[in-house]
C-alpha positions in Angstrom: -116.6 271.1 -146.7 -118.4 274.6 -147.0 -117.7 277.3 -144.4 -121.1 276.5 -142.4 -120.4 272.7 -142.0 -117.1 273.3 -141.1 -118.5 276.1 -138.6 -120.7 273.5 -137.8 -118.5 271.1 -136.7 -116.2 273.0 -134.8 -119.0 274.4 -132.8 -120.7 270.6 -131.8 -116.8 269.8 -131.3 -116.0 272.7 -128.6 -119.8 271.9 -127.3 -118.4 268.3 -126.8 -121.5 266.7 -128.5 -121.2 262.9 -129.8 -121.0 261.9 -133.2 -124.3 260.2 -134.6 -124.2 256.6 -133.1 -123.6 254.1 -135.9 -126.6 252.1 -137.3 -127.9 249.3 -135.3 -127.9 246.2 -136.6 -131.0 244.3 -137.1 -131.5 240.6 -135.8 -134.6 238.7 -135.6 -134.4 235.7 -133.5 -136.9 233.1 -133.8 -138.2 231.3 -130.5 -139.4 227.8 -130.4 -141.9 228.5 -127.9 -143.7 231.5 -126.2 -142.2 233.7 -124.2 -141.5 231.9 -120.8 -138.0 231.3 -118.7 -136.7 228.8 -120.9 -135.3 231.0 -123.5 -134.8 233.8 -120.2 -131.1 234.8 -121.8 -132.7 236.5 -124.5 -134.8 238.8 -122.8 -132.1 239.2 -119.8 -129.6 240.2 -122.7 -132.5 242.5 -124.4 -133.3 243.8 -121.4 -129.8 244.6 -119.7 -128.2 246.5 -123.2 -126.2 243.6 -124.0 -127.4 243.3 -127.5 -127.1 247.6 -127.9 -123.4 247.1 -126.1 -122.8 245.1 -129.6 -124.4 247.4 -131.5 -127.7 245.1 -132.3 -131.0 245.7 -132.7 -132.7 242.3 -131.5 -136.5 241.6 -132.3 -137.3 238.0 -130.4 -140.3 236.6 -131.9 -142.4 234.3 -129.7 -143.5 230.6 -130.5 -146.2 228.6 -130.1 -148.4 225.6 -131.4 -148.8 227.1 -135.1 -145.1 228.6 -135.5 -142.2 226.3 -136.6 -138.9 228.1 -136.2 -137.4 226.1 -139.2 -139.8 226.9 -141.7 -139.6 230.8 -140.1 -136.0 230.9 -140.4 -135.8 229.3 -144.2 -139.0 231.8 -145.0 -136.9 234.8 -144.4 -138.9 235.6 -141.3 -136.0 235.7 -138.9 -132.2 235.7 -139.0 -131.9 232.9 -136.4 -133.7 230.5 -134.1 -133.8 228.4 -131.4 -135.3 224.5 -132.2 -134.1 221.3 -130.3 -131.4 219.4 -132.7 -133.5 216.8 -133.7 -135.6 218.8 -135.7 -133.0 220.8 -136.8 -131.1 217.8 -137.9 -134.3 216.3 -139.6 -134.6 219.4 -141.1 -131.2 219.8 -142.4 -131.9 215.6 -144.3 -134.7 217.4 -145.9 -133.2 219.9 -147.5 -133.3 223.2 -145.0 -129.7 223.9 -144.7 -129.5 225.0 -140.7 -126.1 224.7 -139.3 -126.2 225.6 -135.3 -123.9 228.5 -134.3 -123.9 227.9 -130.1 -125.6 225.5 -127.5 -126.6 226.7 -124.8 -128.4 224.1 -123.0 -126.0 221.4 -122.1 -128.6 219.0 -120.9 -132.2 217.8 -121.6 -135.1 218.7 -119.6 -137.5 215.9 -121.6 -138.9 212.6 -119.9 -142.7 210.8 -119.9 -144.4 211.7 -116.7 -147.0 208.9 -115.7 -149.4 207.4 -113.1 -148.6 205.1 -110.6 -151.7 203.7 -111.0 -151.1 202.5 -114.5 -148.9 199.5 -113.1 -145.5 201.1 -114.9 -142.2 200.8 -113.1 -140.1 200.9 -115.9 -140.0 201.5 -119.8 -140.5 197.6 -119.7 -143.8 198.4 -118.7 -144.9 200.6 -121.5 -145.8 198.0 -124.3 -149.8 198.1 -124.2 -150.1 201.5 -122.6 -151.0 204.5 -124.6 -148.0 207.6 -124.0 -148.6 211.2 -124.7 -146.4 212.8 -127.6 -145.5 216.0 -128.8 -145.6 216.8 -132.6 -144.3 219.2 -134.7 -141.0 218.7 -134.1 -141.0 217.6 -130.5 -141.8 213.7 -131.3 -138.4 212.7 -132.8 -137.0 212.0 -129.3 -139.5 209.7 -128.4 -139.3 208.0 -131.5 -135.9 207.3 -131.3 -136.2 206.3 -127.5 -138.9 203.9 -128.6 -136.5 202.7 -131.6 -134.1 202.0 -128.9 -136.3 200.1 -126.7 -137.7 198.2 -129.8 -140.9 198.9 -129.0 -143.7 199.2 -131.8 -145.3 202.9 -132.0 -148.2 201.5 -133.5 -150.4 200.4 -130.5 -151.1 196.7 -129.9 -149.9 194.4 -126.9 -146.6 195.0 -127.8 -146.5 198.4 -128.6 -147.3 201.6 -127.5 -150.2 203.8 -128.5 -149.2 207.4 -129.5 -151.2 210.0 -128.5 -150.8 213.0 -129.9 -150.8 215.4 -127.5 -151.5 218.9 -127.0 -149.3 221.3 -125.4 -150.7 220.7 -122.4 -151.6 217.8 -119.3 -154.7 217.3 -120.0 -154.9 213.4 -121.3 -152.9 212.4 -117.7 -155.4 214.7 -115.6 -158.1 212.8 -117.6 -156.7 209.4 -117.6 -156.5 209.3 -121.0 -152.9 208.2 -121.4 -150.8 206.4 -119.0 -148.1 209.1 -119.4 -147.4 212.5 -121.0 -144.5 214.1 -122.4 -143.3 216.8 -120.0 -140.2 218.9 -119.5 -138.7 219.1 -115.9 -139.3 222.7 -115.6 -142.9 223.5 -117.4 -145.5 220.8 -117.6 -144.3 218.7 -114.8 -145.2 221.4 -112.6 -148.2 221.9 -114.3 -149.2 218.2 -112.9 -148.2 219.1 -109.6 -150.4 222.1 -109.5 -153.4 220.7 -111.0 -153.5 218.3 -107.8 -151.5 215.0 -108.4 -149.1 214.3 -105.5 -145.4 214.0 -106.5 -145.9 210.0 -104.8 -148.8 209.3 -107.5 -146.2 209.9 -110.4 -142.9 208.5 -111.7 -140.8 209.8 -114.5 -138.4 208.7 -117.0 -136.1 211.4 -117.3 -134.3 210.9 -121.3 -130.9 211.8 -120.0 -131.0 209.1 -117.3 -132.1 206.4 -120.1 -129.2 207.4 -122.1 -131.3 208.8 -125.0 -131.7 212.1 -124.7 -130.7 215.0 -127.3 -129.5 218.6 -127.7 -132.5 220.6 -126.9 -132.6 224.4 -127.6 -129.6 225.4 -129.7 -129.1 228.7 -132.0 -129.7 228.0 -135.6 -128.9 230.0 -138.5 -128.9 228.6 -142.7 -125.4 227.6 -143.8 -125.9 230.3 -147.0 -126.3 233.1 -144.2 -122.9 232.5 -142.6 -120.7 232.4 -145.8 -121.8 236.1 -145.7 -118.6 237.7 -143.7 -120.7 240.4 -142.5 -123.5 238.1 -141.5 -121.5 235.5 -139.7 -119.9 238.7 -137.6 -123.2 239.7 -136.8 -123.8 236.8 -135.2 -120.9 236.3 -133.4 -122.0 239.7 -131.5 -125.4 238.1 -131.3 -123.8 234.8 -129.5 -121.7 237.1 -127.4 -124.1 239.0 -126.0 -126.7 236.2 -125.6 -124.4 233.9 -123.4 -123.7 237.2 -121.0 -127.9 236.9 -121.2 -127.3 233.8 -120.5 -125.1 233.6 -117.6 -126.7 236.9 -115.9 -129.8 234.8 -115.7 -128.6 231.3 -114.4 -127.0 233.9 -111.3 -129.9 235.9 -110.9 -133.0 233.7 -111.2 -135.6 235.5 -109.9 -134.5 238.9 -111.6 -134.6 237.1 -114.7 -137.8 235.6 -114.6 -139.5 239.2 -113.7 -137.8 240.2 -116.9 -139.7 237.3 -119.1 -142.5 238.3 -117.3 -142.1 241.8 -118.4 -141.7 240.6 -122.0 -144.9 238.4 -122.1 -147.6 240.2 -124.0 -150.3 238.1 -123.0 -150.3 237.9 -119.7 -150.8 234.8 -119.4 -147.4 233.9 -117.3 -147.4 233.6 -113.4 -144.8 235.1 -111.4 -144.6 231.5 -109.3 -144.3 229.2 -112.3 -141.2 231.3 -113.9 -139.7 231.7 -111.1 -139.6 228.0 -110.9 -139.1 227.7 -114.8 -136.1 229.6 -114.3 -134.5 227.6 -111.1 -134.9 224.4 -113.5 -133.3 225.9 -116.7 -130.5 227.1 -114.8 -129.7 223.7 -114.3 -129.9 223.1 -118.4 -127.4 225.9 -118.9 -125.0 225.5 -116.0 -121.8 225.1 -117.4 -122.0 226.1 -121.0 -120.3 228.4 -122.5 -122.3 228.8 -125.5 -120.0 226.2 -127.5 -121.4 222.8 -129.5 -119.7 219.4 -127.5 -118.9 217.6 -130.2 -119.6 214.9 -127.7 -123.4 215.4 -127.4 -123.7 216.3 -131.3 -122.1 212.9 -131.9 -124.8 210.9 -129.2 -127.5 213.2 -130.6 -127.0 211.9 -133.9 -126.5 208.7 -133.0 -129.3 208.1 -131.0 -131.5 209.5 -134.0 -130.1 207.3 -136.3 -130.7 204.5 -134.3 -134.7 204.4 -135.0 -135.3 201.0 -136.1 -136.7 200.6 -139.6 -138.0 204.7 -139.2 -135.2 206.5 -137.9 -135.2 210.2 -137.3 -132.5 210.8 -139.8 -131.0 208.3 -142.5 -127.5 209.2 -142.5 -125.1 211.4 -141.0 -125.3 214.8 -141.6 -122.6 216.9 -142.9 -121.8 220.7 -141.7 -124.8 220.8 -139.3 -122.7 222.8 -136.7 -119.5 224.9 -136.5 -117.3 226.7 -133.9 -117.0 229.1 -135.9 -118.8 231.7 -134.2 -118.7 230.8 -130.9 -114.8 230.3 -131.2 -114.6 233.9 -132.2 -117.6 235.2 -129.6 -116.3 233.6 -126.5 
């Protein structure tokens, strides 16, 4: 060290200033949808320096109706991403190797929304109807449900008539299907608000028909995590997303001002993520972050069990670990 540097230091010693601050590390996170309550951790954990307390640099990249997280995540466009299991899983068969690293959500917020009016009581009653259904991604549920029931998606009397349907209410507000896909705290509300009465609707909620699967999980490609430094990473990142996590389920409101913050286009109302928020709470409550084996196991099992077009044809292999979140939490 030359004279000046080592004058150097001892003066920004004896002036008591910090050493540069290590490099941040970079993380992308891919969302499944746009920015709304339902992935309010990740903003809460943005937003309150739990990602910087780790030492991370997180960019969360919003969703919507022309993103898919998988092909993001396998395109080198993010580092890891949130998607529902069953598209991970039918992923993972097709040759994207996603593993999930934590699971969040511990329960399902899916089920078909219809009209009273439409003479169903019960999934009985939905041969000869037409149902509302979510693509790009979002349909393997119902097509496993439907495998279940043993009900046709083909249309006819004795099947069911898919709609595909946008990401919005619009073909139950117009009577053009006899029920929608919804989640219990987005479009259901959007029913509600558009005029139908709570008594002019009944739902089939997919946890209480026994079918439903893992919904928004953290993803990352099984290459990625044999990377020591990678998989370390991410333990921070699961760390510090759970605290998001679990700040948000006990301050609800708080959080959803926060997602509101984050939205860039506005479009967002303070009422409906407020709401949002009191519903996803409910998803989360209890998680620690860490895979049940339990609900892996039924998830797969209920996507295997499609009939003659199951979701996936086998059971996968390494599509989750503890790994991380054994080592985070």
């Amino acid at each position: 060290m030359t004279q000046a540097l080592k004058l150097g230091a001892a003066l920004a010693a004896a002036l008591g200033l910090a050493a540069p601050a290590a490099q941040a590390e970079d993380v992308t996170l891919q969302l499944k949808w746009v920015t709304q309550a339902q992935f309010a951790g990740y903003y809460v954990a943005a937003d309150k320096g739990f990602y910087e307390e780790e030492g991370l640099d997180v960019e969360i990249l919003p969703g919507g109706p022309d993103v898919a997280p998988v092909q993001v995540l396998a395109g080198g466009g993010a580092d890891v991403m949130v998607d529902w299991m069953p598209s991970a899983l039918a992923a993972r068969e097709r040759g994207v190797p996603v593993v999930n690293i934590a699971q969040p959500f511990t329960s399902s917020g899916m089920m078909l929304t219809c009209l009273k009016e439409s003479g169903i009581k019960t999934p009985e009653d939905f041969p000869g109807k037409t149902l509302g259904v979510w693509f790009y991604g979002n349909e393997y549920p119902f097509l496993s449900w439907m495998g279940h029931l043993g009900i046709p998606t083909e249309g006819g009397a004795d099947g069911v008539t898919v709609l595909k349907q946008g990401f919005n209410v619009d073909p139950l507000l117009q009577k053009q299907a006899a029920c929608i896909s919804t989640m219990t705290y987005n479009e259901y509300w959007q029913v509600i608000d558009a005029g139908i009465s709570e008594d002019d609707l009944i739902t089939f909620k997919y946890e209480d028909q026994g079918v439903a699967t893992l919904e928004d999980g953290i993803y990352a490609l099984e290459d990625k995590l044999a990377d020591p430094e990678f998989a370390a990473t991410m333990v921070k990142f699961v760390r510090a997303s759970m605290k998001g996590w679990k700040y948000a389920e006990a301050n609800p409101d708080e959080a959803a001002e926060i997602v509101l913050e984050n939205d860039a286009t506005g479009a967002q109302t303070e009422k409906h993520q407020k709401r949002m928020m009191g519903e996803i709470a409910k998803l989360t409550a209890g998680s620690n972050g860490a895979l049940d084996p339990a609900a892996y196991e039924r998830t797969v099992e209920s996507l295997l069990a499609g009939g003659s077009d199951p979701v996936i044809t086998k059971a996968p292999e390494g599509a989750w670990t503890h790994a991380i979140t054994d080592e985070a939490l």
